[in-house]
BADREN-954751 format. One record per residue (C-alpha): residue in three letters; x, y, z. Coordinates in steps of 0.001 Angstrom, whole numbers, plus 500000, padded with zeros to 6 digits. Layout:
BEGIN
rovo_east_north_up
ALA_X_Y_Z
...
***
This chain:
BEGIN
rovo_east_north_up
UNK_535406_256649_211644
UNK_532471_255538_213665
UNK_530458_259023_211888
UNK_531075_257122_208664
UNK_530437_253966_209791
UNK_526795_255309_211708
UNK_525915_256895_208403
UNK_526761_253947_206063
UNK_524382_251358_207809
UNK_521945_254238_207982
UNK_521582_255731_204582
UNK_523363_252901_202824
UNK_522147_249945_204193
UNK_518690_250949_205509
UNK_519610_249398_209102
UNK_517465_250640_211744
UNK_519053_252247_215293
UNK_518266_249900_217457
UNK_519816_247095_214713
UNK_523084_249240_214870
UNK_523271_249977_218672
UNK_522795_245812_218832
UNK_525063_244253_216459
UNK_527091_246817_215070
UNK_528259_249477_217533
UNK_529662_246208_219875
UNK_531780_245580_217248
UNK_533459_248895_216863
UNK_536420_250623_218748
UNK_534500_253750_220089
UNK_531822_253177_221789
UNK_528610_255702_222455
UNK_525541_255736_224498
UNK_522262_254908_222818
UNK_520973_258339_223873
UNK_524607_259518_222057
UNK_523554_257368_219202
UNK_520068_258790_219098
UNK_521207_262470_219106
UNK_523551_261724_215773
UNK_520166_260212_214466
UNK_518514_263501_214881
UNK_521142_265837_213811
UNK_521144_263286_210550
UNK_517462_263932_209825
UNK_517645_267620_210667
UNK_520114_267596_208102
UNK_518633_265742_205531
UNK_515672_268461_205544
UNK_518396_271126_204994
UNK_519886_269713_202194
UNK_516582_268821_200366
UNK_515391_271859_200620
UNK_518509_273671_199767
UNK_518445_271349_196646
UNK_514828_272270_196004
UNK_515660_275886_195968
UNK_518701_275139_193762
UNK_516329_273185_191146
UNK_513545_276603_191073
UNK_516941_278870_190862
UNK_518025_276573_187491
UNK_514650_276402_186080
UNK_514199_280376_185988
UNK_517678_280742_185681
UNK_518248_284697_183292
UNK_514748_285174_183929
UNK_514980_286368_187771
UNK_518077_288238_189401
UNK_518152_287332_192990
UNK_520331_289196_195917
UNK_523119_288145_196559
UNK_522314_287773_200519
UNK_519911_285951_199804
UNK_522242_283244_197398
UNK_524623_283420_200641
UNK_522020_282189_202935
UNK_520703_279612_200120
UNK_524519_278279_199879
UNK_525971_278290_203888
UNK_522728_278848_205820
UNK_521741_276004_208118
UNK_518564_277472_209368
UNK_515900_275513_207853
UNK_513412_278876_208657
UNK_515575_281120_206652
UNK_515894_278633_203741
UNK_512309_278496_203961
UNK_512123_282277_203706
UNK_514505_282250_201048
UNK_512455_279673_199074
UNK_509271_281616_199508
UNK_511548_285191_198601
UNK_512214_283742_195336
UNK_508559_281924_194662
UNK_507534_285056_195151
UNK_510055_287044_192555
UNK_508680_284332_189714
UNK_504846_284690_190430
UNK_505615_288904_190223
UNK_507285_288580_186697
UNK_505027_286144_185156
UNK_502032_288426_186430
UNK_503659_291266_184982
UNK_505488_290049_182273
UNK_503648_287246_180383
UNK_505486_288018_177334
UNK_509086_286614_178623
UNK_510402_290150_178820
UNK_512962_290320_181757
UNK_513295_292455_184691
UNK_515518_292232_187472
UNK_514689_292039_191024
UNK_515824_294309_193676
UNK_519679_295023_193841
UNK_521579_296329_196928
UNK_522213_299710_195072
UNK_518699_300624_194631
UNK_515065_299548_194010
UNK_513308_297767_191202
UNK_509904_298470_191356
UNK_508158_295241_191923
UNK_506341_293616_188947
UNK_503165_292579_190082
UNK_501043_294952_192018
UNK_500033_293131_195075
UNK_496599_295124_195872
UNK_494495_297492_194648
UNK_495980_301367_195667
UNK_494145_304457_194733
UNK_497504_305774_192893
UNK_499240_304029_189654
UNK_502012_301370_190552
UNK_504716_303392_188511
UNK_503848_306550_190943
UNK_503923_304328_194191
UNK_507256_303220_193115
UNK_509136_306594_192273
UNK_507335_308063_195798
UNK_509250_304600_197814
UNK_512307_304523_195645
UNK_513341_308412_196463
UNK_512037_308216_200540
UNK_512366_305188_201833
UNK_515332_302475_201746
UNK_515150_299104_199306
UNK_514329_295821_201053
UNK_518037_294642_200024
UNK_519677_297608_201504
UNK_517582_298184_204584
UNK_518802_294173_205004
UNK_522006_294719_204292
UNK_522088_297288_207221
UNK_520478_294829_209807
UNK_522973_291936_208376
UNK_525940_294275_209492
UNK_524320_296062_212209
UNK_525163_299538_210876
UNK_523453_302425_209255
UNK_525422_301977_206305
UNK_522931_302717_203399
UNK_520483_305862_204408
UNK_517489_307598_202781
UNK_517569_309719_200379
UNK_517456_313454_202056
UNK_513931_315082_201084
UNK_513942_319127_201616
UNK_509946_319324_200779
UNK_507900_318589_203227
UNK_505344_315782_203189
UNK_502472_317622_201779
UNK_504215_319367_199148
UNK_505801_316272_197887
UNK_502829_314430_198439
UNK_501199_316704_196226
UNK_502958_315640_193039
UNK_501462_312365_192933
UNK_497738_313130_194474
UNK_495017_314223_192262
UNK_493947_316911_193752
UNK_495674_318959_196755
UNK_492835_317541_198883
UNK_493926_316310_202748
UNK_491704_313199_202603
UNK_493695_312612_198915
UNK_496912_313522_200373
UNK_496684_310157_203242
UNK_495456_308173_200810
UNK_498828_308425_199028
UNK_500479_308494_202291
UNK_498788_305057_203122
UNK_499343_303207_199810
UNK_502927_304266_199709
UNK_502770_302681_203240
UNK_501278_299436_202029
UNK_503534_299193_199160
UNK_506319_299432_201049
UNK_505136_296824_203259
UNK_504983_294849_200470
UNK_507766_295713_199292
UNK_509797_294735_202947
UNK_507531_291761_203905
UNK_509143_289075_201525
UNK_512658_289753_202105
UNK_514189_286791_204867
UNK_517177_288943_206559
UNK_513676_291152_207223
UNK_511635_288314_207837
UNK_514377_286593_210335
UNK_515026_289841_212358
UNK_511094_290479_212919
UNK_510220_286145_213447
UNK_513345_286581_216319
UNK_511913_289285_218054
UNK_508257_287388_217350
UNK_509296_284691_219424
UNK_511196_287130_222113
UNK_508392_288938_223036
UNK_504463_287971_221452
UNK_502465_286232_224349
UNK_499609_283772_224915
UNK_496580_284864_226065
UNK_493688_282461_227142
UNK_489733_282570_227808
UNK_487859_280616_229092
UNK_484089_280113_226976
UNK_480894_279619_228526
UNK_481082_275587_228644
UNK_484920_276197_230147
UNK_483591_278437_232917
UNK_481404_276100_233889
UNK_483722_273088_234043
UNK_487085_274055_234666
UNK_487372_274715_238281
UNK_490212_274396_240435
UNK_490020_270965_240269
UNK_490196_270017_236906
UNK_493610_269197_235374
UNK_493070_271343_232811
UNK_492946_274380_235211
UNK_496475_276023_234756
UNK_495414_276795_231127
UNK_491734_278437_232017
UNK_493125_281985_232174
UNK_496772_282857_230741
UNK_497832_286284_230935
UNK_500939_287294_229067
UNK_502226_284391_228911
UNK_505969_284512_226776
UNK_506474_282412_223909
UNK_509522_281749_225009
UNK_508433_280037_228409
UNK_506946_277032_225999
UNK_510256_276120_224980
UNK_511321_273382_227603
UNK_507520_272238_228396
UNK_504643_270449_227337
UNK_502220_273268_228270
UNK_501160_273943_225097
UNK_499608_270743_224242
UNK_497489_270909_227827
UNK_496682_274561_226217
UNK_495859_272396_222533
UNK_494133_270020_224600
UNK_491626_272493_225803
UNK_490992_274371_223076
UNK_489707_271267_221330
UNK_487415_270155_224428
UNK_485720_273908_223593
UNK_486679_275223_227384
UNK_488656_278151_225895
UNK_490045_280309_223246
UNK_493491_281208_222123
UNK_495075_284345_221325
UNK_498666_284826_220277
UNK_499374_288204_220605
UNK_501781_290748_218718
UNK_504127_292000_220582
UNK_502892_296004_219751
UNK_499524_294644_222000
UNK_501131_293202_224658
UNK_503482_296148_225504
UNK_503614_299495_223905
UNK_506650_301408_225553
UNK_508849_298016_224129
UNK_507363_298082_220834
UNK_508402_301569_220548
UNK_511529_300969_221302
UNK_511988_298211_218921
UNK_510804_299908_216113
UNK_513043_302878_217110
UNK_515854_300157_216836
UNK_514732_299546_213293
UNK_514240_302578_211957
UNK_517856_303157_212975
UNK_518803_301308_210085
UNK_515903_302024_208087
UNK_515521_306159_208940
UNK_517796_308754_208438
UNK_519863_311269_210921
UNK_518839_309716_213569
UNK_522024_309959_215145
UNK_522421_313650_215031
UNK_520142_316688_215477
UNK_517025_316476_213578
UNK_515034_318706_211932
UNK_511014_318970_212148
UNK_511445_317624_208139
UNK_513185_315006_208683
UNK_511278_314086_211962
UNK_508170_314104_210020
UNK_510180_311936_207654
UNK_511235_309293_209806
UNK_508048_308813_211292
UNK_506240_308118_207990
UNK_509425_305623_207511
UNK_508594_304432_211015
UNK_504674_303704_210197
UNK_505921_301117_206939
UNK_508029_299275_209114
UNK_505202_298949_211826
UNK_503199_297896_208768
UNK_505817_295345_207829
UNK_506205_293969_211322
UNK_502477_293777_211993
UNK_502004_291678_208623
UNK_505036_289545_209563
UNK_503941_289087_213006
UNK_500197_287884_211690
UNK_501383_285422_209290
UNK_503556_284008_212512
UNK_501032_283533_215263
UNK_499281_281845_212128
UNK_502064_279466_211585
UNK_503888_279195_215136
UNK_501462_277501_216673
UNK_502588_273868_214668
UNK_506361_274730_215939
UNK_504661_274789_219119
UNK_502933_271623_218847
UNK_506180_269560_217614
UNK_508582_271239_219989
UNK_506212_270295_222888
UNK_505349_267290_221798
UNK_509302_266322_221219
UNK_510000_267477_224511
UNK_507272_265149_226173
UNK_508542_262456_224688
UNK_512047_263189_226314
UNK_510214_263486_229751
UNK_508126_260326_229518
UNK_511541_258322_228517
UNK_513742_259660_231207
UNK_510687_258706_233306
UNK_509939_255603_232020
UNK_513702_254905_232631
UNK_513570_256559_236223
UNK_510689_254384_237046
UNK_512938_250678_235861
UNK_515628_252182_238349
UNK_513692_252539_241574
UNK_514165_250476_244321
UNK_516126_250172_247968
UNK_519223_250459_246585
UNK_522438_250417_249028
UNK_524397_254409_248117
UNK_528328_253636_248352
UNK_528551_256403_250208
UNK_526338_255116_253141
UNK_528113_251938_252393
UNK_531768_253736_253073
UNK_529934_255275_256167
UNK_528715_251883_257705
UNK_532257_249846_257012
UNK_533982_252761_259287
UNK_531561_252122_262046
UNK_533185_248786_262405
UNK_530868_246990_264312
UNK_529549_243311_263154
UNK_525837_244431_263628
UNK_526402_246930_260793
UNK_528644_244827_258744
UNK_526142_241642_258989
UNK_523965_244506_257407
UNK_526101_245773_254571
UNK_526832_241689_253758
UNK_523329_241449_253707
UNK_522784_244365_251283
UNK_525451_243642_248756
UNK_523188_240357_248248
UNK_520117_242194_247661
UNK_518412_242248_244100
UNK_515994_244032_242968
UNK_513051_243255_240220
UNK_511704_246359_238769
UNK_508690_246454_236529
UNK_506802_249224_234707
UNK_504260_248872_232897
UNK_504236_250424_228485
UNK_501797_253156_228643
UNK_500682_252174_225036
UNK_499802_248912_225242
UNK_496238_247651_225599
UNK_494233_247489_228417
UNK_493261_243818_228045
UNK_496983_242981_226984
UNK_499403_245338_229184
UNK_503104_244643_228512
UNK_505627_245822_230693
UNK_509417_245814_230835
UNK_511097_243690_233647
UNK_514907_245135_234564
UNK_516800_243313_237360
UNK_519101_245584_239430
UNK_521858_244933_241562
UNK_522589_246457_245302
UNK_523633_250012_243636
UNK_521095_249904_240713
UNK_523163_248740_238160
UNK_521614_246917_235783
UNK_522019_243077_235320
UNK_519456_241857_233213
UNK_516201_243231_231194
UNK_512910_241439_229392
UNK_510193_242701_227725
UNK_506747_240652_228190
UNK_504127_241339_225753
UNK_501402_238594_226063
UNK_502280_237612_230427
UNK_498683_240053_231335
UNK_497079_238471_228686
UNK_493245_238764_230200
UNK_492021_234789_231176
UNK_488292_235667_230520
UNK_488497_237062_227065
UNK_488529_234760_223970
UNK_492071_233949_222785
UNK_493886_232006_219753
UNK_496023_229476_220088
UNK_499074_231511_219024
UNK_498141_233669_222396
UNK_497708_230660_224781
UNK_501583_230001_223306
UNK_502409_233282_223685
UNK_501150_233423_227070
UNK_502889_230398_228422
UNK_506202_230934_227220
UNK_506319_234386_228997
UNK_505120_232875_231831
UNK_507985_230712_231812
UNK_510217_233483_231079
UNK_508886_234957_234020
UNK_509221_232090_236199
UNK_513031_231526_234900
UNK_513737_235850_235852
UNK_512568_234609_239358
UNK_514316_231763_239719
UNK_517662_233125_238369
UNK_518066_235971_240396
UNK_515968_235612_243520
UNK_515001_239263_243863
UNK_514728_240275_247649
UNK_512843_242892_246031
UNK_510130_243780_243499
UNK_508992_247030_242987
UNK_506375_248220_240555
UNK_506077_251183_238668
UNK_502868_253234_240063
UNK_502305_254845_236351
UNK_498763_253997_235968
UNK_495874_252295_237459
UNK_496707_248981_236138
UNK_499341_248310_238044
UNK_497395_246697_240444
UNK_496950_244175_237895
UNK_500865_243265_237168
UNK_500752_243068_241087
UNK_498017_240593_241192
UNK_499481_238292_238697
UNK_503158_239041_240216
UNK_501941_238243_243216
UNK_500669_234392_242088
UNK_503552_233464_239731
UNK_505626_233803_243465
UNK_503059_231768_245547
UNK_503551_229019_243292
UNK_507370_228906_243651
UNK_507246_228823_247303
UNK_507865_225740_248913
UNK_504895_223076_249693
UNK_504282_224126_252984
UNK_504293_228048_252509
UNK_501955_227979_250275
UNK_499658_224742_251343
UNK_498874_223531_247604
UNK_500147_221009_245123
UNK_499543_223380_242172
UNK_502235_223910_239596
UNK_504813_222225_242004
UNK_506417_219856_238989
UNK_509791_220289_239645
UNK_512167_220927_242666
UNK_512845_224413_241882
UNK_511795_226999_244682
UNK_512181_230747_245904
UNK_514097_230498_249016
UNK_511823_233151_250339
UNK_509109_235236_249446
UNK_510183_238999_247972
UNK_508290_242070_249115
UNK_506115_243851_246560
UNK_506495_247154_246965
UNK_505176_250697_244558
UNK_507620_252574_243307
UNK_507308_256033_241757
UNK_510120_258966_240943
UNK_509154_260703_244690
UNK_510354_257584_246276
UNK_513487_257498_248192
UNK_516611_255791_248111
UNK_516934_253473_251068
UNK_519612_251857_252883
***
């Protein structure tokens, strides 16, 4: 009930979050947080890019429909896949099949795309080999497995479609589709049925999903520093940690904001970025990755094999490095956006909770320690917990995006234990005296003043600590510190000034920095 009720004001009635964690979530049985409420919020977008771009894929599939035959994994992902990269893939799989046929076959003649039982030849040759397409074809069809099979195998994680067994050896069958019997003509064939089957392999997304997975598992960063960033960077600079990465997993990036120090840098022209594939990094792994695939993409490897089909498998082996390389290139091309909005997402998380760790500091009073001074039983101590449990605290941070001649801040007022009691935003209260202002800012600038001067008044804060998050906190102290001097009494403060009304601060609060390495006192 409150799902359906979160996504009726949202998609229904346009309402904003912040309108429905207001007004409409108070008025409802179940009751989240707004972090809660935020999380549905992105699990509703996320969604919303799934289904437009499953409906996007559905739309090419109908336009093209009898002239295309897609596989059927492929239709399964499209219909129950909720991996926006795979549908991605998929879309780009079948883009793909439609620019082959009309390359091939301008004349509306159809031709199906690759099955699981066997291999199409593709319809559009996709570079220039030394040997005909209808030759490079026949030579891939009776070696090597189909895209759809070898992906069936990896879907299931079995060897259940193999090779067809070859008794010739690779030169003699080589031989039937080289010119001449010529070595150098012999590896020419060799290599463009190696780049056709990459081709063949590359657009395929059970393929591409295997290979982006083990992408992101294992390809490093690798940074150096240029001739302007030797110069400057020292130990000192803040950009430092960057100067000279060394293997430096993909993975690690995942739960920091690294990468956009590393961004950062790269656009200041102190270094250079490398992503690197994962066969440069470390060979001995990227052996024994490949040697995972070719177990569903070889033959026999399972039982004793002979120098043939040795030789066989590693010609099988050298497309698949082909395919992997390619795949791997087009990533580090492409990753390094996901990098960007994953670090960026996750910096935005940090500087919340901080923001929000910053409002909570002050002396608060722990219940433990409270529990521990009430079984002391002694009046000194108890004089001190009464004194405690009247304690309030004012805590102010300042918005990191506001202007430098206009800083808002957020003003929360805590209780003994932190809890919160009140909170105000003031927008125009820093308002710079000396610049030139309208009259709608003078206005603006009183009635926070007054807002202020009400927060004061109200709760009496013993207290007031300010958030150390930038240099211009010293400001918000300054002017803190003489909206309290002039409600003090007459004779603490020995002037006349703004003393219209009978309305004073019992005392005088301490003004204190806060920041998240400060501890909790007693």
């Amino acid at each position: 009930k409150f799902l359906w009720k979160f996504l009726n004001t949202l998609r229904i009635d346009h309402y904003e979050i912040p309108y429905f964690i207001t007004y409409v979530m108070p008025t409802m049985e179940e009751v989240l947080t707004p972090d809660q409420v935020w999380m549905l919020y992105d699990w509703d977008e996320e969604f919303m890019k799934i289904w437009k771009l499953r409906e996007d894929i559905q739309q090419i599939l109908r336009a093209n429909e009898g002239q295309i035959e897609v596989d059927r994994t492929v239709t399964t992902y499209i219909a129950t896949s909720f991996d926006i990269q795979l549908l991605d893939d998929c879309k780009n799989y079948i883009q793909k099949l439609i620019e082959k046929k009309q390359a091939a076959n301008p004349l509306g003649k159809k031709e199906e795309a690759p099955k699981l039982g066997g291999l199409k030849r593709p319809v559009k040759r996709m570079r220039n080999y030394q040997i005909s397409n209808d030759k490079l074809a026949d030579f891939y069809t009776k070696t090597c497995l189909s895209a759809a099979q070898f992906a069936h195998n990896l879907e299931i994680k079995e060897a259940f479609h193999s090779p067809n067994s070859i008794v010739e050896d690779i030169s003699s069958f080589s031989q039937k589709y080289a010119q001449d019997s010529e070595k150098n003509e012999l590896l020419k064939v060799l290599q463009d049925v190696c780049l056709y089957g990459k081709d063949v392999l590359f657009i395929h997304p059970s393929i591409r999903r295997e290979i982006r997975n083990h992408f992101e598992d294992a390809a490093c960063i690798f940074t150096t520093p240029t001739d302007k960033g030797d110069n400057r960077v020292d130990i000192f600079h803040p950009l430092f940690q960057v100067k000279r990465l060394q293997k430096l997993p993909l993975a690690s990036l995942k739960n920091s904001d690294l990468w956009l120090s590393i961004c950062k840098a790269e656009r200041e022209g102190l270094i250079t970025i490398e992503i690197s594939h994962p066969d440069e990094v470390d060979g001995e792994k990227e052996t024994n990755y490949l040697d995972s695939l070719l177990g569903y993409f070889g033959r026999g490897l399972r039982l004793a094999q002979s120098e043939n089909d040795g030789n066989w498998n590693n010609f099988r082996r050298e497309v698949l490095r082909r395919t992997s390389k390619a795949i791997y290139e087009e990533f580090a091309r492409t990753f390094r956006y996901k990098l960007k909005m994953d670090a960026e997402k996750y910096a935005i998380q940090e500087a919340s909770k901080k923001f929000a760790s910053l409002l909570n500091q002050g002396p608060f009073i722990d219940k433990q320690a409270e529990s521990d001074i009430l079984s002391r039983n002694s009046r000194k101590y108890l004089n001190e917990i009464d004194e405690a449990r009247r304690s309030v605290v004012l805590s102010l941070v300042i918005d990191p995006n506001s202007h430098h001649y206009n800083l808002e801040f957020t003003a929360v007022v805590l209780d003994k234990t932190g809890e919160l009691m009140k909170n105000v935003h003031f927008s125009s209260f820093m308002i710079d005296q000396k610049r030139s202002r309208t009259a709608d800012d003078v206005e603006r600038h009183r009635v926070d003043h007054d807002k202020m001067k009400k927060l004061l008044l109200e709760y009496e804060p013993n207290v007031i600590v300010i958030g150390a998050s930038m240099l211009q906190a010293r400001k918000l102290r300054d002017n803190i510190s003489d909206a309290i001097k002039r409600l003090l009494p007459k004779d603490n403060q020995g002037s006349d000034d703004d003393q219209n009304d009978d309305k004073y601060l019992p005392f005088e609060p301490e003004i204190v920095w806060g920041d998240l390495q400060v501890a909790r006192l007693l």
